[in-house]
N, C-alpha and C positions, 0 to 999 in steps of 0.2 A: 579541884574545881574546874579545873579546863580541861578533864577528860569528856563529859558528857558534853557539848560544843564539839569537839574532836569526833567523838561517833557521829552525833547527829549529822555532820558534814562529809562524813565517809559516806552515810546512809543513801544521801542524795546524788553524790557524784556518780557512784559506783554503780547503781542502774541503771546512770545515763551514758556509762562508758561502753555497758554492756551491749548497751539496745542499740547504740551504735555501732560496736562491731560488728551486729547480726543483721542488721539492712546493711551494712556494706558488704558482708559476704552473700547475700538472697543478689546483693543488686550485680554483684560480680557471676553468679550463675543464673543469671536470668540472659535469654539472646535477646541480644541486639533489634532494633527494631529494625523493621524493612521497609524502606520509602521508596516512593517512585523513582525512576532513572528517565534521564533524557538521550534520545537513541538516533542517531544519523540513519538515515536507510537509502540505500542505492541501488537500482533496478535497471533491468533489462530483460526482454527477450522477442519472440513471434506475434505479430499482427496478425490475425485471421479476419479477413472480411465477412461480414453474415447477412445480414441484411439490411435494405433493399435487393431485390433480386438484380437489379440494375448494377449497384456498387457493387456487389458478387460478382455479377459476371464482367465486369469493367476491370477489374482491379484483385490482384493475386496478393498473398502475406507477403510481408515484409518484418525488418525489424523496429522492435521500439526502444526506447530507454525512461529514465526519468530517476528522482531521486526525493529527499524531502526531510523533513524531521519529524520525530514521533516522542511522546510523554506516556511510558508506560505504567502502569498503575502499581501497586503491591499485591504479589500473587495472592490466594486465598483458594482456600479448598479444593473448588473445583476448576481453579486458573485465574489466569488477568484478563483484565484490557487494555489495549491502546488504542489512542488518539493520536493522530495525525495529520500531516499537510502536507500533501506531495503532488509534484508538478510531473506531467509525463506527454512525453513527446512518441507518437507511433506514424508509423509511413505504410502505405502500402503503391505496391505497385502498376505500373499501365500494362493489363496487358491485351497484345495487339491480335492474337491468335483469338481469347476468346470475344473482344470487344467484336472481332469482325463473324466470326460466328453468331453472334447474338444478333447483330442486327444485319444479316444473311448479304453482307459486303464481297462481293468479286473478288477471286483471289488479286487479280491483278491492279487491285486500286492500292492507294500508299495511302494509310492512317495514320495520326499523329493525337497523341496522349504524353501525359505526364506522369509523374508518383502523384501521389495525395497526401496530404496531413490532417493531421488529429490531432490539438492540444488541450491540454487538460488541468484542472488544477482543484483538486479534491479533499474534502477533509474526510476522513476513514479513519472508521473504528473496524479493531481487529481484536476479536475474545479467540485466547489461546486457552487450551484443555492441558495445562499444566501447572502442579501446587508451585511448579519452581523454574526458574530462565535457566536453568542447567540441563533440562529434560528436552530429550528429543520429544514435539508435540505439535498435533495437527492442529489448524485453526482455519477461522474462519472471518471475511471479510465484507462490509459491508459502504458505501462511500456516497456521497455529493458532492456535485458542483459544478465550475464552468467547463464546457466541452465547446470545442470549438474544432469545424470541420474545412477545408479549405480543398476542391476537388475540380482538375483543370477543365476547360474543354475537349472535345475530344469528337473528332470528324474525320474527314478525309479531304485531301488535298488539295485546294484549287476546287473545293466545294463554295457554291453561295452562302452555305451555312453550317456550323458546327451541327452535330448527330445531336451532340448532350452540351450542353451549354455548359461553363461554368458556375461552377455551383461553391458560395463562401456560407456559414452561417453558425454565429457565435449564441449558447444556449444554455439550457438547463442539463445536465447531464449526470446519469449516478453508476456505480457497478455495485455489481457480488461476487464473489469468488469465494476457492477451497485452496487448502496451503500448509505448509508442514515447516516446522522449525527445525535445524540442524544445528546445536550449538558446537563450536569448535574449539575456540580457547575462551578464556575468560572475560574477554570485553566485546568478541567476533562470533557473529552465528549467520550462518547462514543458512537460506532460505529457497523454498520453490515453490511455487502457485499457478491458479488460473485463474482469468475472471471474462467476466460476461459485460461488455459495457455498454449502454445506449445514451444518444443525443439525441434528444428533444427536438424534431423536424415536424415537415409539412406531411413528409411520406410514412409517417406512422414510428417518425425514429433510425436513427442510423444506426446502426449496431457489431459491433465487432467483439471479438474474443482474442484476449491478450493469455499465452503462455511463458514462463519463463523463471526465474529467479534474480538472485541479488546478495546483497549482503547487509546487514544490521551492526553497527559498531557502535557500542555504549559512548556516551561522552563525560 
């Protein structure tokens, strides 16, 4: 009399023992999911002046630097994105040979200039053309935000008046740039680009072009 209780109770267990083995081995061969990473990134390279024709001919390349944090996405098919904040400092130089050129100064007069500054602090999105962060892969960058320009006076000596006045003015500013991923070890990639950047002025936009690279270190 207490065999049929005894099946009925196998009957129930037994499928539930089963079905449980077979979602835990589906769930042991299925990959892992891929979630975004948070990624330090660290820059430097060449400031090129471009325009105004005035800032061009004032002022030669120089170096820049800058660095920031970025939230990149989980790859998919045709690659990721990142988001970003990165602050960057570029300089360019005084120079005396073409400043006096330009505005047809005697050799024998004595000019006086300075460097210039550009600071910058940008939020950028960057879509990389790779399924995976292990892939060497080109990308592309796009950015907003504040630029701010800070550019000396600059005249000759024991003049009434500076040539170019100083010129300061904090603004709207964006870039674009091309750029290629080099991953090295597994937390470290390294990186080369260019961009185009312009600040929001009176003369139609300050504009320079930044070449260089960096380094991306996952966190």
């Amino acid at each position: 009399m207490k065999r049929p209780p005894l099946i009925l109770l196998l009957c129930l267990i037994l499928p539930s023992v089963l079905f449980s083995q077979t979602d835990t081995a589906a769930a042991a061969t299925e990959e892992p999911s891929v979630s975004g990473i948070w990624v330090a990134v660290a820059a430097g390279g060449w400031t090129i002046p471009f325009e105004p024709s005035e800032f061009k001919d004032q002022f030669k390349p120089n170096f820049n630097f800058g660095g920031g944090i970025a939230y990149s996405l989980p790859p998919g098919e045709a690659g990721y994105g990142e988001v970003s904040l990165l602050f960057h400092y570029y300089n360019v130089l005084f120079s005396r040979s073409d400043f006096t050129t330009a505005n047809n100064i005697p050799a024998s007069a004595t000019v006086y200039g300075y460097p210039g500054d550009i600071f910058t602090a940008m939020v950028q999105f960057r879509g990389v053309f790779a399924g995976s962060r292990d892939n060497i892969a080109p990308y592309f960058t796009t950015g907003m935000g504040f630029y701010h320009i800070a550019l000396p006076a600059l005249g000759i000596e024991n003049a009434a008046a500076p040539i170019s006045e100083e010129y300061k003015k904090s603004t709207f500013g964006w870039s674009v740039g091309l750029g290629v991923d080099v991953p090295v070890m597994d937390r470290l990639t390294f990186f080369a680009d260019g961009k185009f950047l312009l600040g929001v002025t009176e003369t139609n936009g300050h504009k320079l072009i930044s070449v260089g690279g960096g380094v991306r270190v996952t966190l």
